[in-house]
C-alpha positions, 0 to 999 in steps of 0.5 A: 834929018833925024837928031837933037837940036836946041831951041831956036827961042831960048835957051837956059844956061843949064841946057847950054852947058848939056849942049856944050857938053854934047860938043865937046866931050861926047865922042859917040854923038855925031855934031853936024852944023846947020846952016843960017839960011835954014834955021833961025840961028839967033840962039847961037848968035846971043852965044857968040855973036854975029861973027862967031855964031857957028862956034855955038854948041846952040848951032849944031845938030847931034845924032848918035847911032841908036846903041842902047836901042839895039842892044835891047833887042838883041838881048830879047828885052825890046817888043815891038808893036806893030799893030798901033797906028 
């Protein structure tokens, strides 16, 4: 699966408030839950707790369609190279 996640060591209170801010005010992205049995959640559960880890924005994953991507290319401004390997 593609998309953002935060890191599963530690996280710094700046970069919290982007993930809180992700979750909460970011209509385009996409929040999808990952689970504990897949990844190691105890960045989410130092934010909430064992109990209330799954409310942590530290929990999600984020994708979002790729707009700005596919405006440049409709506006002629994005070249693809397709000779790199």
């Amino acid at each position: 699966a593609n998309g953002l996640i935060a890191d599963r060591a530690a996280v710094e209170d700046d970069a919290k408030n982007v993930w809180d801010y992700y979750l909460n005010k970011r209509d385009d992205v996409q929040v999808h839950q990952l689970g504990d049995d897949n990844c190691d959640q105890d960045v989410a559960i130092e934010d909430r707790g064992e109990d209330d880890w799954a409310s942590s924005p530290l929990s999600k994953r984020y994708t979002k369609e790729p707009t700005t991507i596919n405006a440049l290319n409709d506006a002629g401004k994005l070249k693809v190279r397709r000779d790199l390997k």
